[in-house]
C-alpha positions as CSV (number, residue, x, y, z in Angstrom):
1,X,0.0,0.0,0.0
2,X,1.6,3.4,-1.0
3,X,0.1,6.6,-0.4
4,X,0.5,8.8,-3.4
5,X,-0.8,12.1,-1.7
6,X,-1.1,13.0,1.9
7,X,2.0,12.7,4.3
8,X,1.0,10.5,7.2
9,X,3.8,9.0,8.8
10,X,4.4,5.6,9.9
11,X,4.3,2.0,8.0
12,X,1.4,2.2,5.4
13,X,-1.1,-0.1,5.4
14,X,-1.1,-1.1,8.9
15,X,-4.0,-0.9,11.0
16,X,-2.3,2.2,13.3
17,X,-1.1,4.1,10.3
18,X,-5.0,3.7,8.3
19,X,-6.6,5.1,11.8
20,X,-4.2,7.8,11.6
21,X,-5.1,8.3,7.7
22,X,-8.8,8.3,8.6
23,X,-8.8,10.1,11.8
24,X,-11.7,12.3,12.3
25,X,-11.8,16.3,13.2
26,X,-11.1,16.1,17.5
27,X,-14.1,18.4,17.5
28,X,-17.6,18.7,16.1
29,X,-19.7,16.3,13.9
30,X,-18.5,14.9,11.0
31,X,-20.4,12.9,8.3
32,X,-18.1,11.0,6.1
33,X,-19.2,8.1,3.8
34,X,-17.4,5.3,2.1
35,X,-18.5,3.7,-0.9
36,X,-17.1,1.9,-3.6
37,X,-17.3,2.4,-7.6
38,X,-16.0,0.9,-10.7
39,X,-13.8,2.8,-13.5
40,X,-16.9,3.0,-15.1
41,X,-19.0,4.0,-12.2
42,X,-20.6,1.1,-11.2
43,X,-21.7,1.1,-7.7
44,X,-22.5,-2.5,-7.9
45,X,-21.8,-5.8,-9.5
46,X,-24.1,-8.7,-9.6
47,X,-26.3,-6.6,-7.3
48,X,-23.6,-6.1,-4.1
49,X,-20.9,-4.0,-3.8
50,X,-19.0,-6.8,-2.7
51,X,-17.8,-7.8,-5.9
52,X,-16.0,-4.6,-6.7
53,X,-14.0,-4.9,-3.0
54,X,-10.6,-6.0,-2.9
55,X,-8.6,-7.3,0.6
56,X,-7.0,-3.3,1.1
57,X,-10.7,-1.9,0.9
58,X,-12.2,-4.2,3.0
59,X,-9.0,-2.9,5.6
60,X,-9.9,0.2,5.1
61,X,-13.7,-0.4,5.5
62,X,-13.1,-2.2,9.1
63,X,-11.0,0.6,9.9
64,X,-13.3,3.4,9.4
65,X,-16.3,1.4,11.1
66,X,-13.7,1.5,13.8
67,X,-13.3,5.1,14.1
68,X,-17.1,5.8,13.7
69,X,-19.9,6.1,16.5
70,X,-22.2,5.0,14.5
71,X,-23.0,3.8,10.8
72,X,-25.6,5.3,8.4
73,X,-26.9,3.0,6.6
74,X,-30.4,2.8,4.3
75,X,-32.8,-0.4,4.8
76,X,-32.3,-1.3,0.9
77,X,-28.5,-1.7,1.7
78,X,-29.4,-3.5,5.0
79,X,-31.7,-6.1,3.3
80,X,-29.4,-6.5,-0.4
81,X,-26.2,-7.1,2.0
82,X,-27.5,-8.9,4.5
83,X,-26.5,-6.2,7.7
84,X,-25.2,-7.3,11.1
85,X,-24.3,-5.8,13.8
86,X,-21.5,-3.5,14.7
87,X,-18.5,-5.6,16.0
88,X,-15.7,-4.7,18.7
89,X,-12.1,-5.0,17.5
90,X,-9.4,-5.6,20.4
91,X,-7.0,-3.8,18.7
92,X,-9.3,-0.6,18.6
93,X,-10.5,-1.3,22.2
94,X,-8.3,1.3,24.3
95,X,-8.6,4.3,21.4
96,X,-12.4,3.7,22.0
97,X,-12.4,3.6,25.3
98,X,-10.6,6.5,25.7
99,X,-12.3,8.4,23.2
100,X,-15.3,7.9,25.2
101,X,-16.9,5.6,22.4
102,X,-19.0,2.5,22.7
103,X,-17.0,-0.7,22.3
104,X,-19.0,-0.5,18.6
105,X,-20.1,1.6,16.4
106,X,-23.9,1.6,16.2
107,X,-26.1,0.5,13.1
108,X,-28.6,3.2,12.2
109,X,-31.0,2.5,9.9
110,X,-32.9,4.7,7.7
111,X,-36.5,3.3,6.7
112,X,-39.8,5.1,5.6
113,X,-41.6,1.7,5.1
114,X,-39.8,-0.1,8.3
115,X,-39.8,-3.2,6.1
116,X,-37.2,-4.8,8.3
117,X,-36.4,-8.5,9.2
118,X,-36.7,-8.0,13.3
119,X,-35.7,-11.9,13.3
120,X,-32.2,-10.7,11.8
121,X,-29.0,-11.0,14.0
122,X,-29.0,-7.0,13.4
123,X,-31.6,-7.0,15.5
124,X,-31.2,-9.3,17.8
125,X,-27.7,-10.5,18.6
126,X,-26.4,-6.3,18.7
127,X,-23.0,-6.0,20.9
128,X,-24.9,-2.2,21.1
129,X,-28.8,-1.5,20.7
130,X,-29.6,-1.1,16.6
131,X,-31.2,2.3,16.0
132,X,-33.8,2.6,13.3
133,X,-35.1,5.7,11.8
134,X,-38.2,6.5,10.5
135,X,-41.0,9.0,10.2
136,X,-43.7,9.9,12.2
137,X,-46.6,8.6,10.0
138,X,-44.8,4.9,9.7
139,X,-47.0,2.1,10.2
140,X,-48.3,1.6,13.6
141,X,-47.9,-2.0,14.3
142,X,-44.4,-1.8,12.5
143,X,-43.8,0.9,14.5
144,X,-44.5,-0.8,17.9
145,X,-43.0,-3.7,16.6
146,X,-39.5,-2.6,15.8
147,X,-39.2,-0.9,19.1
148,X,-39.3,-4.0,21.1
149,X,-35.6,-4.7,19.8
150,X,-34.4,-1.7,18.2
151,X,-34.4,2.2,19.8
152,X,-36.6,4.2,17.1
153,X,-36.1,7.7,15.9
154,X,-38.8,9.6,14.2
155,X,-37.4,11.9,12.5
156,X,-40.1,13.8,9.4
157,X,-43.4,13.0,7.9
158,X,-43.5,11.1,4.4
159,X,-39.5,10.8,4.1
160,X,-37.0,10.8,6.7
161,X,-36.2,14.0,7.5
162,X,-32.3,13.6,6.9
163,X,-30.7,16.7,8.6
164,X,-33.0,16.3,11.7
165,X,-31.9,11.8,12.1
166,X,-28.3,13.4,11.7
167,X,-29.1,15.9,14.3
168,X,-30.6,13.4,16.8
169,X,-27.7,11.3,16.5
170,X,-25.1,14.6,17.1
171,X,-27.4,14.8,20.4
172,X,-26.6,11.4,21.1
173,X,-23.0,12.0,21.5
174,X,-22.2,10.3,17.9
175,X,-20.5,12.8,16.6
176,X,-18.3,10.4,14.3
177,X,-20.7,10.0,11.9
178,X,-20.2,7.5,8.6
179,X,-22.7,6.6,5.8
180,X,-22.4,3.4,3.9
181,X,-25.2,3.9,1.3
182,X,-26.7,2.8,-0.3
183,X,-26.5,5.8,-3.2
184,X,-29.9,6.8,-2.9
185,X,-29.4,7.5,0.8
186,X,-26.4,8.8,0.2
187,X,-27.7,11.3,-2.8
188,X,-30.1,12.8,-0.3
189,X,-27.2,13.6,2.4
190,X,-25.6,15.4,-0.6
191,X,-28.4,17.1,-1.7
192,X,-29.6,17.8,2.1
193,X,-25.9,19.6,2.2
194,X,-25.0,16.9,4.7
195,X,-22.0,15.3,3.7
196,X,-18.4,16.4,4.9
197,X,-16.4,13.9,3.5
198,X,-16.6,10.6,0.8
199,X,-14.4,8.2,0.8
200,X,-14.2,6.2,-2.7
201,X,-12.4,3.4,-3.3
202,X,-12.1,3.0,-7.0
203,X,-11.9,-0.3,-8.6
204,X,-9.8,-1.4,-11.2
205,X,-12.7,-2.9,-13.3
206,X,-15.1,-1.7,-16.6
207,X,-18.3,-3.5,-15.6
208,X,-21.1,-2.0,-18.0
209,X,-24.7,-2.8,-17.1
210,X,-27.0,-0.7,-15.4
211,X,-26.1,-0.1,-11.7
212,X,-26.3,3.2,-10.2
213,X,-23.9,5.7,-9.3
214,X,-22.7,5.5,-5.6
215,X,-25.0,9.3,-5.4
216,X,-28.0,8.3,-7.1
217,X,-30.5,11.2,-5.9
218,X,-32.0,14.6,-6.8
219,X,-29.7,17.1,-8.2
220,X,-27.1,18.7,-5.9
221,X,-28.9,22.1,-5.9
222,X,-25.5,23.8,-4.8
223,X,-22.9,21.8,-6.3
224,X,-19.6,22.2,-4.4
225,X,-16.2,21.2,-5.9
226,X,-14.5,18.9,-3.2
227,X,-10.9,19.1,-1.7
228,X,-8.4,16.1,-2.6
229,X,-7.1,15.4,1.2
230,X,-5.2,11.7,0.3
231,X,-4.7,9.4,-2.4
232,X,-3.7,6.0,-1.5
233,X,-2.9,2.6,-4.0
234,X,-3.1,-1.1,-3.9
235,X,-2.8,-3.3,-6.6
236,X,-4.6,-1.1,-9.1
237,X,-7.2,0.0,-6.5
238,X,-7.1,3.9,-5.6
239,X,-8.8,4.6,-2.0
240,X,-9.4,8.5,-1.7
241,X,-10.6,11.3,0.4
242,X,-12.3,14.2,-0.3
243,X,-13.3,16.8,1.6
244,X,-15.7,19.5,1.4
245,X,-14.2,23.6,1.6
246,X,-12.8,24.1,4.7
247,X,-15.0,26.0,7.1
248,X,-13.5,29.1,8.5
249,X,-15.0,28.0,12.6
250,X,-12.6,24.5,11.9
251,X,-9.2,24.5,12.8
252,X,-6.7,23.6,10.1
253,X,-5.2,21.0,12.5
254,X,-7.8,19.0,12.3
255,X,-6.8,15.6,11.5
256,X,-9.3,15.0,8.9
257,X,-8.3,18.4,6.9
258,X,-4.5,18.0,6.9
């Protein structure tokens, strides 16, 4: 693994030096997702994301998860990739513990319909409680249903009310925030203004076909031109970071915007 922009020091590739890499901002919330595409765009083969991964960017996915307070994630994703629970790694135990973080990151799942399997480990084998969100018109007996295992967050009528869920769970204390998808869910946090940070491994394949984008959504109404922060390659795969404009109220020592 060789990191072609950015200067983080260390021995690439090894878990210490990819939590330095990946670090989040020390204060504030963050929302950072991770996705993965093909040269072509492809934000799926054969119907998961799975088949454009590689060994280095399912490193870097643990990693991240690692770092996060809780994971993003729409029910479509939840039900095509077959979602479990957050896990605990030992060797991220002290940095979470210190941090002030649960020994996992929390599963959040975004769901107008709550069309959930509530029999799914997700739901009931979860080292920490599963939080769904949803709106305030969902079905009743869904409703009731999914919060015998799961804490619920109504958040909007209709639709999920996007900057509101992200609010609730800033007020939670999960302030380390990472989406993975799918790109509908992750083309309303870029439309909603929500996203400070994607992180897109690029696969070394031409797939064709007719999957979506990894932001498959409404049009960005303000479209912003995102900041380059590293560049990092393995075997073909590229594994980047961008970052929205700096804000003028975050300090340029942030980890995540040097």
């Amino acid at each position: 693994m060789e990191q072609l922009i950015g200067n983080t020091p260390g021995t690439p590739g090894t878990l210490e030096w990819l939590a330095q890499a990946y670090a989040y901002p020390s204060e504030g919330p963050w929302l950072r997702a991770n996705m993965v595409a093909s040269l072509d765009g492809a934000a799926r083969l054969d119907g998961l994301s799975d088949g454009l991964s590689s060994a280095a960017d399912k490193r870097i996915f643990g990693v991240l998860r690692a770092l996060c307070d809780v994971v993003l994630v729409g029910a479509e994703t939840v039900r095509a990739e077959g979602y479990r629970p957050g896990r605990a790694r030992k060797e991220f135990a002290e940095q979470r513990a210190a941090a002030g973080q649960l020994p996992a990151p929390v599963i959040a799942v975004v769901t107008r319909s709550l069309d959930l399997d509530l029999s799914a480990p997700l739901f009931t084998e979860p080292l920490v409680p599963t939080v769904v969100i949803t709106t305030s018109d969902a079905p009743a007996d869904r409703l009731a249903r999914t919060a015998e295992v799961a804490e619920v967050i109504t958040a909007g009528t209709g639709s999920v009310d996007l900057p509101r869920a992200v609010g609730a769970l800033t007020e939670r204390g999960w302030r380390r925030q990472l989406s993975e998808g799918g790109p509908r869910l992750l083309g309303r946090l870029a439309a909603d203004g929500l996203l400070d940070e994607l992180c897109l491994s690029v696969a070394p394949l031409v797939t064709g076909g007719d999957s979506p984008r990894i932001v498959n959504g409404p049009q960005v109404a303000d479209v912003r031109r995102m900041r380059l922060a590293s560049l990092i390659e393995e075997e073909g795969f590229l594994f980047t970071r961008y970052l929205r404009p700096t804000d003028p109220d975050r300090s340029p020592s942030d980890p995540a915007l040097t």
